[in-house]
C-alpha positions as CSV (number, residue, x, y, z in Angstrom):
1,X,0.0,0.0,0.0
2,X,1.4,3.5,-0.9
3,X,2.1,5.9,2.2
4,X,1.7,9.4,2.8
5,X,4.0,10.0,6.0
6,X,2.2,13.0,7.9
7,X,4.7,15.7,9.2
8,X,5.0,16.2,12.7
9,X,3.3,18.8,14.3
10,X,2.7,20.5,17.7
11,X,-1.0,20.1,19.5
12,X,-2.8,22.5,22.0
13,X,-3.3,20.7,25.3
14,X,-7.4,22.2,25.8
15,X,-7.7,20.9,29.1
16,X,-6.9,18.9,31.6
17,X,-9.8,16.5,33.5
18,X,-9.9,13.9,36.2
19,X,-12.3,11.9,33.6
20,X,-12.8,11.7,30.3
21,X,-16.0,10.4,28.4
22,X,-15.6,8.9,24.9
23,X,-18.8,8.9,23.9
24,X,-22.6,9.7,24.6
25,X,-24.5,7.2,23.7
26,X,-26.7,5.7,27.3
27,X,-23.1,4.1,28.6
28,X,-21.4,7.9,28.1
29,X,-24.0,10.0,29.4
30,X,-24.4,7.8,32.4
31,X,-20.8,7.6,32.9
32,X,-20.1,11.1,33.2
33,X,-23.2,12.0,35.3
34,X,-21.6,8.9,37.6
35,X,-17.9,10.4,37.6
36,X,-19.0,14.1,38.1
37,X,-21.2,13.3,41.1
38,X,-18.9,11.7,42.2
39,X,-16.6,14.9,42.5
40,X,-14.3,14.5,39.8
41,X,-13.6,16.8,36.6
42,X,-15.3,15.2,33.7
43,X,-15.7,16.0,29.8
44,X,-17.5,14.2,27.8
45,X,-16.9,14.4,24.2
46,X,-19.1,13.3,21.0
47,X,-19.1,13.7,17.3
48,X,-22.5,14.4,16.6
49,X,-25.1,17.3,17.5
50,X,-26.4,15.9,20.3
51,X,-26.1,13.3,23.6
52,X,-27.5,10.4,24.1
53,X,-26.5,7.7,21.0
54,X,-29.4,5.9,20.2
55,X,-31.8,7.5,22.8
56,X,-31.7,10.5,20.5
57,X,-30.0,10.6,17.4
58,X,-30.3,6.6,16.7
59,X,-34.1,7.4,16.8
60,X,-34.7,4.4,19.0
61,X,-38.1,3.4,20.1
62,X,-37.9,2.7,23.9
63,X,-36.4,1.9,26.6
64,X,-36.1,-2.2,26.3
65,X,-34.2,-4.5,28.7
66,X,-33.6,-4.1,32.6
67,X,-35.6,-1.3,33.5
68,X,-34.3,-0.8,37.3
69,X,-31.8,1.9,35.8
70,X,-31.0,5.3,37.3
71,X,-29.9,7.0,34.3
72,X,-32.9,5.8,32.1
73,X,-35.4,7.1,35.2
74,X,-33.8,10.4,35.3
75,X,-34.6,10.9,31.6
76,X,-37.5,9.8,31.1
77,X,-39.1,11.9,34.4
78,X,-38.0,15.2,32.8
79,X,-39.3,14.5,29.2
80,X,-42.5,13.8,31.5
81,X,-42.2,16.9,33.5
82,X,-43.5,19.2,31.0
83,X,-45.3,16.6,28.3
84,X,-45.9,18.4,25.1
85,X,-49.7,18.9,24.4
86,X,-49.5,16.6,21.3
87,X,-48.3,14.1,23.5
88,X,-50.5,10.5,24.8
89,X,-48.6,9.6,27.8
90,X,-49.8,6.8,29.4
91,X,-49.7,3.4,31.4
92,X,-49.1,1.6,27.9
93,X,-45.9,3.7,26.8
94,X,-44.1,5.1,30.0
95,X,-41.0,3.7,28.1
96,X,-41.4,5.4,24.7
97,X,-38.8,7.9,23.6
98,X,-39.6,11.1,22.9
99,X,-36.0,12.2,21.3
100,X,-36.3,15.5,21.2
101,X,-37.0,15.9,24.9
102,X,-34.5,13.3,25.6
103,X,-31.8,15.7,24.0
104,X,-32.9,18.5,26.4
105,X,-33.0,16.2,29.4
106,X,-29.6,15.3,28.8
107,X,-28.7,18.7,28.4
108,X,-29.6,19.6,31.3
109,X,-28.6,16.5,33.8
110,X,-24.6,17.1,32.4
111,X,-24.9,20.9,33.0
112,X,-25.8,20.8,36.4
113,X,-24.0,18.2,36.9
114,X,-20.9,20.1,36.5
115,X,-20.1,17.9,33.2
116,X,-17.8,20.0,30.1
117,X,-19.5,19.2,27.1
118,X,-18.1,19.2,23.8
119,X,-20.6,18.4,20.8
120,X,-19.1,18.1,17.0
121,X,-15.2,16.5,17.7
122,X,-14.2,13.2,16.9
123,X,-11.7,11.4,19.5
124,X,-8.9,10.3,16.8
125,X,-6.2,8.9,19.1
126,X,-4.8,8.4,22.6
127,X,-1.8,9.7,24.7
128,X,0.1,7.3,26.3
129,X,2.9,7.2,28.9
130,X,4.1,3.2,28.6
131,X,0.9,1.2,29.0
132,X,-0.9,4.1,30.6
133,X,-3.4,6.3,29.3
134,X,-2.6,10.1,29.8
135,X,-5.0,12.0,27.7
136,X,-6.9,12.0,24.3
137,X,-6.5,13.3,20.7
138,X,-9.7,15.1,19.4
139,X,-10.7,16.9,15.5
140,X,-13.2,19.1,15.3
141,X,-13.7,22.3,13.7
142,X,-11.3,23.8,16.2
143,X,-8.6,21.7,14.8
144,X,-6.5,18.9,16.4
145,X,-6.7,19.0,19.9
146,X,-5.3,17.3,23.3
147,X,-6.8,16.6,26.4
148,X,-5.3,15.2,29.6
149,X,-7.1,12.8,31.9
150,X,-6.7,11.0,35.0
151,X,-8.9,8.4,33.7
152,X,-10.3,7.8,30.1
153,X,-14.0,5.8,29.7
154,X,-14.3,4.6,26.3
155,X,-18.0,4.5,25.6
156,X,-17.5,4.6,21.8
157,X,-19.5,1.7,21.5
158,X,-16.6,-0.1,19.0
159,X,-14.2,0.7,21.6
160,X,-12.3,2.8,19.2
161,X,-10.0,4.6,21.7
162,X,-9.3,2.0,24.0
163,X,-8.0,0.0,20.5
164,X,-5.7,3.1,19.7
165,X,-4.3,2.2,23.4
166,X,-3.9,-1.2,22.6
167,X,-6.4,-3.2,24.1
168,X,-6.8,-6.5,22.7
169,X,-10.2,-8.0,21.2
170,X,-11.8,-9.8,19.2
171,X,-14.9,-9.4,16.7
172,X,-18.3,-10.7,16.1
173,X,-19.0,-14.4,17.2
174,X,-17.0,-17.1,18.4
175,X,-15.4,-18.8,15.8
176,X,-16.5,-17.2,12.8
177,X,-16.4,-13.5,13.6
178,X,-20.5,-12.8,12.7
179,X,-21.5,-9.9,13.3
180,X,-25.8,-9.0,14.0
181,X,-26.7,-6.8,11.8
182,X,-27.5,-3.1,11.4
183,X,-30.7,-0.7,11.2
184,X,-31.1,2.4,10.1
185,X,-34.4,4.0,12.4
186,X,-37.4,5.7,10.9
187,X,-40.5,7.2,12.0
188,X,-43.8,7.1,10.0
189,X,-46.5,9.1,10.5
190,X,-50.8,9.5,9.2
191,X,-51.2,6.1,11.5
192,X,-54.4,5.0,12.4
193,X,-54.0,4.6,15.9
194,X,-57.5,3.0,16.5
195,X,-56.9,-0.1,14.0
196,X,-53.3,0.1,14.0
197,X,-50.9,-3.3,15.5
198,X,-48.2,-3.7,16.7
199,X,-45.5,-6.1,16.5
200,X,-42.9,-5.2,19.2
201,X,-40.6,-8.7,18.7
202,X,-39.9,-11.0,15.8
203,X,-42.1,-13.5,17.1
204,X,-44.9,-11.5,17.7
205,X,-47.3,-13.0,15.0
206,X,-50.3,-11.0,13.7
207,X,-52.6,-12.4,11.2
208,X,-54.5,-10.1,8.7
209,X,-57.1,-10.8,5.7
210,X,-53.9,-11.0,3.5
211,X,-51.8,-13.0,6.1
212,X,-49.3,-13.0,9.1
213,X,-47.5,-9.9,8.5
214,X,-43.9,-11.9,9.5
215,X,-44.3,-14.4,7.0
216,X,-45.4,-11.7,4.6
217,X,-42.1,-9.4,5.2
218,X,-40.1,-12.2,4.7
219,X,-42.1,-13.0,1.7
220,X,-42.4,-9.5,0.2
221,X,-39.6,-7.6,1.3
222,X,-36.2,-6.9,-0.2
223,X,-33.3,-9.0,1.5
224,X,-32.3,-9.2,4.2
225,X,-34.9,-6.6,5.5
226,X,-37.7,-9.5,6.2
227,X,-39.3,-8.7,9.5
228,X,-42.1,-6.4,11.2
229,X,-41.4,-4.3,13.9
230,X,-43.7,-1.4,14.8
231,X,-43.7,0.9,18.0
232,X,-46.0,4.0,19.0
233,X,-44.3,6.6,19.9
234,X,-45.7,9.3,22.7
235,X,-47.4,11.6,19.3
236,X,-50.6,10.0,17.6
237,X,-49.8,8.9,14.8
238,X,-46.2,8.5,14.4
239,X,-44.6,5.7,14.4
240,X,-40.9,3.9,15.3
241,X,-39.8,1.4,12.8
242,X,-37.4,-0.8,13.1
243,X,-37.5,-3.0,10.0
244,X,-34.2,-2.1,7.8
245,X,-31.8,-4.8,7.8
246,X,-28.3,-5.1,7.0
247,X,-26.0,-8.6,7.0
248,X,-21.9,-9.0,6.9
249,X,-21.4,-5.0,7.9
250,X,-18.4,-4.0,10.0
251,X,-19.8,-1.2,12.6
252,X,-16.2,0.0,13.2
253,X,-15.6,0.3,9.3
254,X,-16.3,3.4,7.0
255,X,-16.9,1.4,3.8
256,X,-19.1,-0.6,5.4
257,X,-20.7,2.5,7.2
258,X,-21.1,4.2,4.0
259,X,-22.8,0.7,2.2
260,X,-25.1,0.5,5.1
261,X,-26.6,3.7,5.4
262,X,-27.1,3.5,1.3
263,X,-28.9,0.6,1.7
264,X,-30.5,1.4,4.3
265,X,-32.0,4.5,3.0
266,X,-33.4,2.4,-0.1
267,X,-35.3,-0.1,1.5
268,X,-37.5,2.8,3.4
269,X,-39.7,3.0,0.5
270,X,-40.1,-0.5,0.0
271,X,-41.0,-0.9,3.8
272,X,-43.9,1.9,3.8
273,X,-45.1,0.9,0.5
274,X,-45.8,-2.8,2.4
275,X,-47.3,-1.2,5.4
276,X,-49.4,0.8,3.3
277,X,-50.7,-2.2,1.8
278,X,-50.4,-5.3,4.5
279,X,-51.0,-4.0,7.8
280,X,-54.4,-2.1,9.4
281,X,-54.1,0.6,10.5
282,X,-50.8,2.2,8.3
283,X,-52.6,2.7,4.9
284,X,-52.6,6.5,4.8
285,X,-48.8,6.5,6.5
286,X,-45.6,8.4,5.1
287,X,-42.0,8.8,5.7
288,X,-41.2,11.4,8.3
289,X,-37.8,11.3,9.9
290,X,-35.0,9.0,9.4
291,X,-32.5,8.3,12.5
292,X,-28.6,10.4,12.1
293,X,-26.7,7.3,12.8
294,X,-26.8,3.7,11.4
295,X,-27.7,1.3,14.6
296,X,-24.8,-0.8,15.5
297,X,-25.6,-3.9,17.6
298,X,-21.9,-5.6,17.4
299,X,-18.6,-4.7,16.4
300,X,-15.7,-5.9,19.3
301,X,-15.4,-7.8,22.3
302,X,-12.6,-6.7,24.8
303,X,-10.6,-9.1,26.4
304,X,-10.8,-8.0,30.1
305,X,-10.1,-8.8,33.4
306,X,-13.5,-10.9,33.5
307,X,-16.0,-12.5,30.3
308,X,-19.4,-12.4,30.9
309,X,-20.9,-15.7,29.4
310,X,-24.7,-16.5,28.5
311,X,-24.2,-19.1,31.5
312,X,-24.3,-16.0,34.2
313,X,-27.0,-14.6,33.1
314,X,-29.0,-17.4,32.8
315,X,-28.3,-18.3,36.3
316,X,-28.6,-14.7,37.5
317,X,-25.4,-14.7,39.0
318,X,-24.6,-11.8,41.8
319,X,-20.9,-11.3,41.9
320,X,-19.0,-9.8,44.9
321,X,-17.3,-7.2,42.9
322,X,-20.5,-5.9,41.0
323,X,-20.6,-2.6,39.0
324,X,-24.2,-2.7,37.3
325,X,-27.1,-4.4,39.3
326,X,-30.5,-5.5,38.2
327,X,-30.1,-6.3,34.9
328,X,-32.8,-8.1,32.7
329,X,-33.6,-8.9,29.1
330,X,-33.6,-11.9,27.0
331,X,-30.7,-13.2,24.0
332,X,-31.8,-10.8,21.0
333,X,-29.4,-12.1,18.8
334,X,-30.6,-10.8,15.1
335,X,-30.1,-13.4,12.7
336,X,-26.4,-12.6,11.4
337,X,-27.5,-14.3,8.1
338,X,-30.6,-12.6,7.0
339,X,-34.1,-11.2,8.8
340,X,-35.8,-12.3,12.1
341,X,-34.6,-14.0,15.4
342,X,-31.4,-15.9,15.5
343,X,-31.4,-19.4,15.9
344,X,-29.1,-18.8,18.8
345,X,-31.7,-16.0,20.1
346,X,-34.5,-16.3,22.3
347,X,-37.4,-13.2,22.9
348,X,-40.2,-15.2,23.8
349,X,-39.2,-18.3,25.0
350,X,-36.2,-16.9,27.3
351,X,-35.8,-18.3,30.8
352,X,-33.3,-17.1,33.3
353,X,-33.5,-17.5,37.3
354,X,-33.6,-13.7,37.5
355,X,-32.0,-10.4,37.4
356,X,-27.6,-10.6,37.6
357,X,-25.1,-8.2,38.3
358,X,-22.4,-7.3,35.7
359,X,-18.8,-7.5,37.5
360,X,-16.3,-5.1,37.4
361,X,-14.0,-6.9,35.6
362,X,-15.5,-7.0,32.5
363,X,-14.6,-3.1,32.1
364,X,-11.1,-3.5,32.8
365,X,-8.9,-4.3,29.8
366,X,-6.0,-6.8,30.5
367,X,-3.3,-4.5,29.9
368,X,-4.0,-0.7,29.5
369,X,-3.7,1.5,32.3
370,X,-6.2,4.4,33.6
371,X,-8.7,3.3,30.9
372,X,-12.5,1.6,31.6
373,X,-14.9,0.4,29.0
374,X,-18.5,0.5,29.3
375,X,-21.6,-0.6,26.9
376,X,-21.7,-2.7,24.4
377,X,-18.0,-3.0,23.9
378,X,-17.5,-4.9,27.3
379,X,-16.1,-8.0,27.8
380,X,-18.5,-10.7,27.2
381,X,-19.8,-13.5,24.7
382,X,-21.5,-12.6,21.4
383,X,-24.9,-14.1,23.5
384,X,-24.4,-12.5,26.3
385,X,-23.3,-9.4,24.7
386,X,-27.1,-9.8,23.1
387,X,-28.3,-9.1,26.4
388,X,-26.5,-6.6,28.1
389,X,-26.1,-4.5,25.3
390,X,-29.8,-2.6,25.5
391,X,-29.5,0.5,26.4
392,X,-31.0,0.8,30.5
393,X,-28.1,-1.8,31.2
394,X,-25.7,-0.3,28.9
395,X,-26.3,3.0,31.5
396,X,-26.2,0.8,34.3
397,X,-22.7,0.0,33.4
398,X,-21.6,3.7,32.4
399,X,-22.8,4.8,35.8
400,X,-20.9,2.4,38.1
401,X,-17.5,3.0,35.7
402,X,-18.0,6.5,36.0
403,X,-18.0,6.2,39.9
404,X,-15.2,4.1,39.8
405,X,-13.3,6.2,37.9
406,X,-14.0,9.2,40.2
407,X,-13.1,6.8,43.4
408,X,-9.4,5.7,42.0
409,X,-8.9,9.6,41.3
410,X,-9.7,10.8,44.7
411,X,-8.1,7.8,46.1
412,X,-4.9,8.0,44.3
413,X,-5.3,4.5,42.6
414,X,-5.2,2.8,39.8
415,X,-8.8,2.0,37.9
416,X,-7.9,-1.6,38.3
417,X,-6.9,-1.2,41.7
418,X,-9.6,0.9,42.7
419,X,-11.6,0.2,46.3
420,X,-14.7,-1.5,45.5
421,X,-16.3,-1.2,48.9
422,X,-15.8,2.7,48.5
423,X,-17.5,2.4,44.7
424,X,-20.3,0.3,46.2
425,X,-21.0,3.0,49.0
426,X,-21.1,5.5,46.5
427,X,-23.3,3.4,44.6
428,X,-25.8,2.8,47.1
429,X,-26.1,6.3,48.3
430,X,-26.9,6.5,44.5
431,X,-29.6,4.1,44.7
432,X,-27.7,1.0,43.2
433,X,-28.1,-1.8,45.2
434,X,-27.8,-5.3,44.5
435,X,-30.1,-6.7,46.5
């Protein structure tokens, strides 16, 4: 491969913080709402024009998985302190995402939290001192920028930072590197509310005079979009779908990126053109909004200090040195070969002995120093990544790295050294128990 060798140049230091937040989606916002409260200096930094990843500009429909999260209740109570008057707010959709209250909630928990923001810049690299973090590397319209930490959370998603630090991974499934795949968000609106379904998992079923809507997508639909998935949102008549579908795309690749939000974008028209004629309710509907980002279930798995497996969950395991409590939700595993449910997955017919704990191990990478993960990228198996990677736990897990973080600063320790029994007092007096 040719190479253009960059000449070296000198970069501003910006600031200097006891935390830094990589990231905004649920895991980032909940992280640095976790580290500031905790009295340390945070920033949180993110590319787009807004917090809150998927809440917001991912455009996705609820709040699904473990409920019993902090983060997620905070939210949701301010978009419902001053409801719009279009608004149906209900017993039915306490859940439902209103986005553009979201962005203002979020807003408004960092600024009085204490929280620097910093909307619009990328974080491009790391500064290192041996195996430790020191700081980041940001572009924005500002220019190339540093920033020194104490601590770095890398709540990316595709742990893109903490790869630049070199943290070891690996990608996709066990054995074959699968990936699930990707959805582009949409809303609909001119609904029918009275008539209209719907079908909130793949195997919710729903039969019509023309036939079971499933079977018809997978029927009718161009490959490998193949599924119904319908949500109200908190206005009448508009509607979350979640029915584009992507296969074999690499989250943390730009080509891939680029294909999938192409594709993505042309199977829209397709999909309203079938509601329009298969399902009650959705004859008069029309495009409205399409979400910023590309939904990105799965990219990499770090190798860290502990793996969650499926097994844990399943047995609802409660480990000593917990960092997120209370978690809940089934295997959605979307089938890495085309539409619908994995045959790894389970929605309907999942059964675990209860809620489990997440320890906090799985946040600590095996070799880098002063840096955390939290969300999705965590360590854990491509099925129990399916689980813990819905956005109430993902904030679960932000929160409790963000107090951590905040605990090894003021205690003068290392992140993997940190005192647990300190971050679980915290915790409680935060609400997080896990009992």
């Amino acid at each position: 491969m040719e190479m253009y060798h960059e000449a070296a140049r000198s970069i501003p230091f910006r600031g200097s913080y006891d935390v830094i937040v990589a990231g905004s989606g649920p895991a980032g916002v909940a992280a640095a709402l976790g580290a500031a409260r905790s009295g340390a200096s945070t920033l949180i930094v993110e590319e787009t024009n807004c917090f809150g990843g998927m809440i917001t500009s991912g455009l996705m429909s609820h709040w699904t998985g473990g409920t019993d999260s902090p983060v997620m209740h905070e939210i949701q109570a301010r978009c419902r302190r001053s409801p719009w008057e279009c608004e149906v707010l209900d017993e039915e959709n306490t859940l439902v995402i209103n986005h553009e209250q979201a962005k203002l909630a979020i807003f408004d928990l960092l600024e009085e939290a204490g929280v620097k923001m910093r909307l619009h810049t990328r974080c491009c690299d790391v500064i290192c001192a041996g195996e430790a973090v020191t700081g980041i590397v940001t572009e924005s319209k500002s220019g190339r920028e540093a920033w020194r930490c104490r601590v770095l959370i890398d709540c990316s998603g595709d742990g893109d930072l903490a790869v630049r630090a070199g943290a070891e991974f690996r990608v996709g499934r066990e054995g074959d590197g699968k990936m699930q795949p990707v959805t582009l968000m949409f809303k609909i609106g001119g609904v029918d509310f009275d008539r209209a379904v719907f079908p909130g998992s793949f195997e919710t079923l729903v039969d019509t005079p023309k036939g079971e809507l499933q079977a018809l997508a997978r029927k009718l639909l161009p490959p490998p979009a193949g599924h119904v998935l319908l949500y109200r949102s908190t206005m009448r008549g508009e509607v979350t779908v979640n029915m584009t579908n992507l296969t074999d795309v690499d989250g943390s690749n730009a080509d891939d990126l680029t294909r999938a939000e192409i594709v993505c974008h042309r199977q829209i028209p397709a999909i309203v053109a079938f509601l329009r004629e298969y399902v009650p309710g959705y004859e008069s509907c029309f495009w409205l909004k399409t979400a910023e980002v590309v939904g990105v279930r799965e990219t990499r798995h770090f190798l860290t200090e502990y793996e969650l497996t499926a097994d844990d969950i399943l047995e609802a395991r409660r480990f000593p040195d917990w960092i997120a409590t209370k978690n809940i939700f089934n295997f959605d595993i979307h089938n890495v070969e085309g539409a619908g449910l994995d045959a790894n997955g389970a929605q309907k017919h999942f059964h675990s002995a209860g809620d489990y704990s997440i320890p906090y191990g799985c946040c600590v990478p095996q070799k880098v120093e002063n840096l955390l993960l939290a969300g999705r990228s965590i360590g854990g198996s491509h099925k129990a990544h399916s689980n813990f990677r819905v956005m109430p736990i993902c904030a679960n897990i932000g929160l409790g790295a963000g107090v951590a973080a905040a605990v090894a600063v003021r205690n003068g320790t290392s992140v993997r050294e940190v005192d647990l029994e300190a971050v679980h007092a915290r915790l409680n007096a935060m609400g997080v128990t896990q009992d």
